[in-house]
C-alpha positions as CSV (number, residue, x, y, z in Angstrom):
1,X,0.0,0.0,0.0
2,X,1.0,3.4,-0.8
3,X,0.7,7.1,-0.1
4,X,0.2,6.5,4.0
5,X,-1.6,10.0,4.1
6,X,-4.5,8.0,3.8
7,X,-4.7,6.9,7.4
8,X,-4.2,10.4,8.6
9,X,-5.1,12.1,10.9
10,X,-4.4,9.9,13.4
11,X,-3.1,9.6,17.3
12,X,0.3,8.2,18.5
13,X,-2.0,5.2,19.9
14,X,-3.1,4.2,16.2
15,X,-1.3,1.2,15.6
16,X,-0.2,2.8,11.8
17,X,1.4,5.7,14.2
18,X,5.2,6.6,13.1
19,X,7.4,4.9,16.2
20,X,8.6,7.5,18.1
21,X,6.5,11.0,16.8
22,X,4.0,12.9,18.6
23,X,0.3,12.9,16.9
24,X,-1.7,15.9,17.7
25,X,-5.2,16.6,16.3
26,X,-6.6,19.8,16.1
27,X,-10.0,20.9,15.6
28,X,-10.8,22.8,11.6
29,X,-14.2,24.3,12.2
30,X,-15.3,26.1,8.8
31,X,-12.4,24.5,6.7
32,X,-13.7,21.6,6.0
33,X,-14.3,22.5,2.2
34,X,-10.3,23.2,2.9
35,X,-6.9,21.7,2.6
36,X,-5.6,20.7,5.8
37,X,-2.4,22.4,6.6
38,X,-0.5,19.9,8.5
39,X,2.3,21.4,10.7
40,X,5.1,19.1,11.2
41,X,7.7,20.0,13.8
42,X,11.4,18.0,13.3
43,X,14.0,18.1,15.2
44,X,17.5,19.0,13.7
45,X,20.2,16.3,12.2
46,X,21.7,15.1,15.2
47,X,26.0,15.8,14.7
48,X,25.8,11.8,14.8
49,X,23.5,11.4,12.3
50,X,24.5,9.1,9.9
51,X,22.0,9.5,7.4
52,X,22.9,13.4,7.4
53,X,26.7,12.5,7.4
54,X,26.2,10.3,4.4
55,X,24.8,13.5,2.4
56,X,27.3,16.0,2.6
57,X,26.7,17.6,-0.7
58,X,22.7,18.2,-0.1
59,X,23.7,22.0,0.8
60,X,21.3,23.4,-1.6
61,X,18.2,21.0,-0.2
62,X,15.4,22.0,1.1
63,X,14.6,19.1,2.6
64,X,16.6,18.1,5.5
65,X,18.0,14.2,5.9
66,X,15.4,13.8,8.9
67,X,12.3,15.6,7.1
68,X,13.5,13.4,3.6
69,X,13.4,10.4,5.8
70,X,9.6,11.2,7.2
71,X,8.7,11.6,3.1
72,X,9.8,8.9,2.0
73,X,8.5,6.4,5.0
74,X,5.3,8.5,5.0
75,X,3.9,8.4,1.1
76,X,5.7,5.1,-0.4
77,X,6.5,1.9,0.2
78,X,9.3,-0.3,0.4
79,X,10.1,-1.6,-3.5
80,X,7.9,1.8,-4.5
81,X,8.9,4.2,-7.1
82,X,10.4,7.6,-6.0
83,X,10.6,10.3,-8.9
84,X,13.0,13.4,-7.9
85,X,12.7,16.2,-10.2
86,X,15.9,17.9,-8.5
87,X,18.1,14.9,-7.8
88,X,17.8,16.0,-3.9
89,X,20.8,14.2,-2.0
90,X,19.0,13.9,0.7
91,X,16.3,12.2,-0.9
92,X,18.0,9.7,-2.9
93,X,19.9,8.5,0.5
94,X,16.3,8.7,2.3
95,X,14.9,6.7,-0.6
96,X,17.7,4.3,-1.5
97,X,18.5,3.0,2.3
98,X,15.0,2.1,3.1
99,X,14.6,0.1,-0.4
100,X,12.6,2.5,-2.9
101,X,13.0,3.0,-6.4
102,X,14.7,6.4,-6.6
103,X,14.7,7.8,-10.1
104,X,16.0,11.2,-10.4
105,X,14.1,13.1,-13.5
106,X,16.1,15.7,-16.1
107,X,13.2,15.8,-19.0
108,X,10.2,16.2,-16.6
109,X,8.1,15.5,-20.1
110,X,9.3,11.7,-20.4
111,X,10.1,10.4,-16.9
112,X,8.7,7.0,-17.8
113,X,10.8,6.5,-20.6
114,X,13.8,5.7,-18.3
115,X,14.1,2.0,-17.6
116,X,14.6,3.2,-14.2
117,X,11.4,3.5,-13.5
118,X,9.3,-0.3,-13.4
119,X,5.8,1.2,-12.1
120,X,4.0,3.9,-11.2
121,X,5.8,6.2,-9.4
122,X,4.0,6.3,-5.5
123,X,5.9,9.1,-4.6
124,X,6.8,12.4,-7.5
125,X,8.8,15.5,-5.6
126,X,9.8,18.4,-7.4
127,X,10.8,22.2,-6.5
128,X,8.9,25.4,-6.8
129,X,10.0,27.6,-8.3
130,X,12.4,25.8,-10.8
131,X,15.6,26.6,-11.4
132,X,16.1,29.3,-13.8
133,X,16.3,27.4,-17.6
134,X,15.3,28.1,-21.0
135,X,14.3,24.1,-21.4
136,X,10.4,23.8,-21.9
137,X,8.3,21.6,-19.7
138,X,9.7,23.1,-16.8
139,X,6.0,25.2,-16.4
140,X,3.7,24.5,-13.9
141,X,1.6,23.4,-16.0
142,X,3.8,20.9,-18.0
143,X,5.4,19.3,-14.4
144,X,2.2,18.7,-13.4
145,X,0.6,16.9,-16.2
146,X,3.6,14.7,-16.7
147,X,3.3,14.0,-13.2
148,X,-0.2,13.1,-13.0
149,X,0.5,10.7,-16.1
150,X,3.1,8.9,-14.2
151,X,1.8,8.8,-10.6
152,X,0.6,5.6,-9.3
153,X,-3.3,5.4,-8.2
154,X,-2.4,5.8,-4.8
155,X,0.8,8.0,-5.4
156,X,1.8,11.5,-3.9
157,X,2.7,14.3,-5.7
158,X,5.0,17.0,-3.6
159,X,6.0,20.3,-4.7
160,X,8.4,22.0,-2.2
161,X,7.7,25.7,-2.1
162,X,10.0,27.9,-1.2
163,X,8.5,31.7,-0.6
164,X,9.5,34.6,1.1
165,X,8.6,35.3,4.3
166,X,6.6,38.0,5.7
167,X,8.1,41.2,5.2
168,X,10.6,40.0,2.8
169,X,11.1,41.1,-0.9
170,X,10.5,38.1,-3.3
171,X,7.2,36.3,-4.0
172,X,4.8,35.0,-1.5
173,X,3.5,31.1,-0.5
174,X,-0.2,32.6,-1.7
175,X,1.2,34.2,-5.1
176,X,2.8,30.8,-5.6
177,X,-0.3,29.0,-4.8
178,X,-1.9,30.8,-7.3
179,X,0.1,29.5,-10.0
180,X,0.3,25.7,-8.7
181,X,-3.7,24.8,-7.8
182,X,-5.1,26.5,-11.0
183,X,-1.8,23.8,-12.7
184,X,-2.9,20.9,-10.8
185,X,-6.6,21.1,-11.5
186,X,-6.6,21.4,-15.2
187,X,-3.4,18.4,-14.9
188,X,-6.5,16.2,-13.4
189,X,-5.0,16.1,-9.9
190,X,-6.9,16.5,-6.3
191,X,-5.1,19.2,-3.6
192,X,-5.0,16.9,-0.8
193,X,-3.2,18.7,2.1
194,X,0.1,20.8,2.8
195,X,2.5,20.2,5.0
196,X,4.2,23.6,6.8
197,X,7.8,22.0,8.1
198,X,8.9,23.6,11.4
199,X,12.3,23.5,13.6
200,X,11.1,21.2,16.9
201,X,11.8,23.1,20.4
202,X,12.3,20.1,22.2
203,X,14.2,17.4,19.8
204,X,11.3,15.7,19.4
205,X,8.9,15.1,15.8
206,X,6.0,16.0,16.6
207,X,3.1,16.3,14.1
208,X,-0.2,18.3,14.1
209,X,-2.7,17.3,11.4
210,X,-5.1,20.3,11.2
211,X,-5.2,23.6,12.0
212,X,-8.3,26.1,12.3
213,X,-8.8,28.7,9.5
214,X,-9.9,32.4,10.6
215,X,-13.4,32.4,8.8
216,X,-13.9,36.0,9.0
217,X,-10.5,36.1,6.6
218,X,-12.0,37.7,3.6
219,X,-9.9,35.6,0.7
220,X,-10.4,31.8,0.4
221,X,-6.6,31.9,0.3
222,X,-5.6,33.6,3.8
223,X,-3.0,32.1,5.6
224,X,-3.4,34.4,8.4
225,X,-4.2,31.3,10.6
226,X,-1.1,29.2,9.7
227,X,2.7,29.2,9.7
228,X,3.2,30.0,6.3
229,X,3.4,33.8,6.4
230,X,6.4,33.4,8.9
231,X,8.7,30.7,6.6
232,X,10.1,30.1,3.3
233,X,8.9,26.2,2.8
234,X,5.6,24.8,2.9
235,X,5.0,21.1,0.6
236,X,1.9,20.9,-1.3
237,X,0.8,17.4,-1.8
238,X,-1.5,16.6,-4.9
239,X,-3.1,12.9,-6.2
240,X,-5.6,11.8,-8.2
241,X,-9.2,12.4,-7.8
242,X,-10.4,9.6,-6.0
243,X,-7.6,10.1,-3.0
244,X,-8.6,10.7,0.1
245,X,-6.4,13.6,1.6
């Protein structure tokens, strides 16, 4: 079984739980016609970490070696396909030790015509915005349709958003947004739920599956409620239609 997401929200007691991470659930009154914004809070590499240490060229990542591993455990399965638009380091080690299929993408228009890639991919991750290129397909709405052509039934699609923060010159999460949902729809793909990825105070991963919307926000897209104003990543996570989020 893939994408995990399925079973969520649950409670540290569920016996699906991830070993060793908090569960909290939170109440979303008025946002149930919403994506649930799930806050994740992970604790830093640890200096001994050897996952981390085996990645020392992942500088550029967005994705730590502890917040790859969650990903990758999370939304595919062991012998699963893993699609990496951005050859991540730390997603390749995260995806490679626990027995995926890692396939890093450079034509995001063909990714199936690698031999590299056996199935259905249960697991497709890709930066926002892309690196600066003059090579098409590397639109919004080009990435998404070849991912929704190549994502398993039960597959994850997650675009890692990098915005600026509140305050700060550059384009926002919700001006980004704007570009990615109005991609995914007319790709044929669901917005299931985002993920807001936050330092943990306490060395512990803890992880919060809802949060409550202000309803008297006057856009649909306010964020005035969540995390995102005040970081640069949030990860969007898309499937097909008949997902559950």
């Amino acid at each position: 079984m893939t994408a995990h997401d399925t079973n969520l929200p649950n409670t540290s007691a569920d016996p699906d739980a991830t070993t060793g991470v908090g569960v909290t659930r939170v109440s979303r009154d008025g946002a149930r016609d919403k994506a649930a914004v799930i806050v994740w809070h992970i604790a830093a590499d640890a200096a001994d970490d050897l996952a981390a240490a085996a990645t020392p060229d992942a500088g550029d990542s967005p994705l730590t070696s502890r917040l790859a591993r969650h990903l990758v455990a999370i939304y595919s399965d062991v012998h699963g396909t893993v699609i990496d638009f951005d050859a991540d380091a730390n997603l390749r080690h995260a995806a490679e030790t626990t027995g995926r299929n890692y396939l890093a993408v450079t034509n995001p228009a063909g990714p199936a015509a690698s031999a590299g890639q056996p199935e259905p991919a249960a697991l497709i991750m890709l930066r926002w915005p892309r690196p600066a290129t003059t090579v098409p397909g590397h639109d919004a709405n080009s990435l998404l349709s070849a991912c929704q052509q190549h994502l398993a039934d039960d597959g994850s699609t997650i675009v890692v958003v990098t915005a600026a923060t509140a305050g700060a010159v550059g384009t926002s999460y919700g001006e980004h947004e704007q570009v990615l949902l109005p991609a995914a729809e007319a790709a044929g793909l669901r917005h299931l739920h985002d993920i807001v990825p936050l330092d943990a105070d306490d060395g512990r991963d803890v992880f919060t599956y809802a949060t409550a919307r202000d309803t008297t926000a006057s856009s649909r897209d306010s964020d005035s409620d969540t995390p995102r104003q005040f970081i640069s990543t949030t990860l969007v996570i898309f499937g097909h239609p008949e997902r559950r989020p």
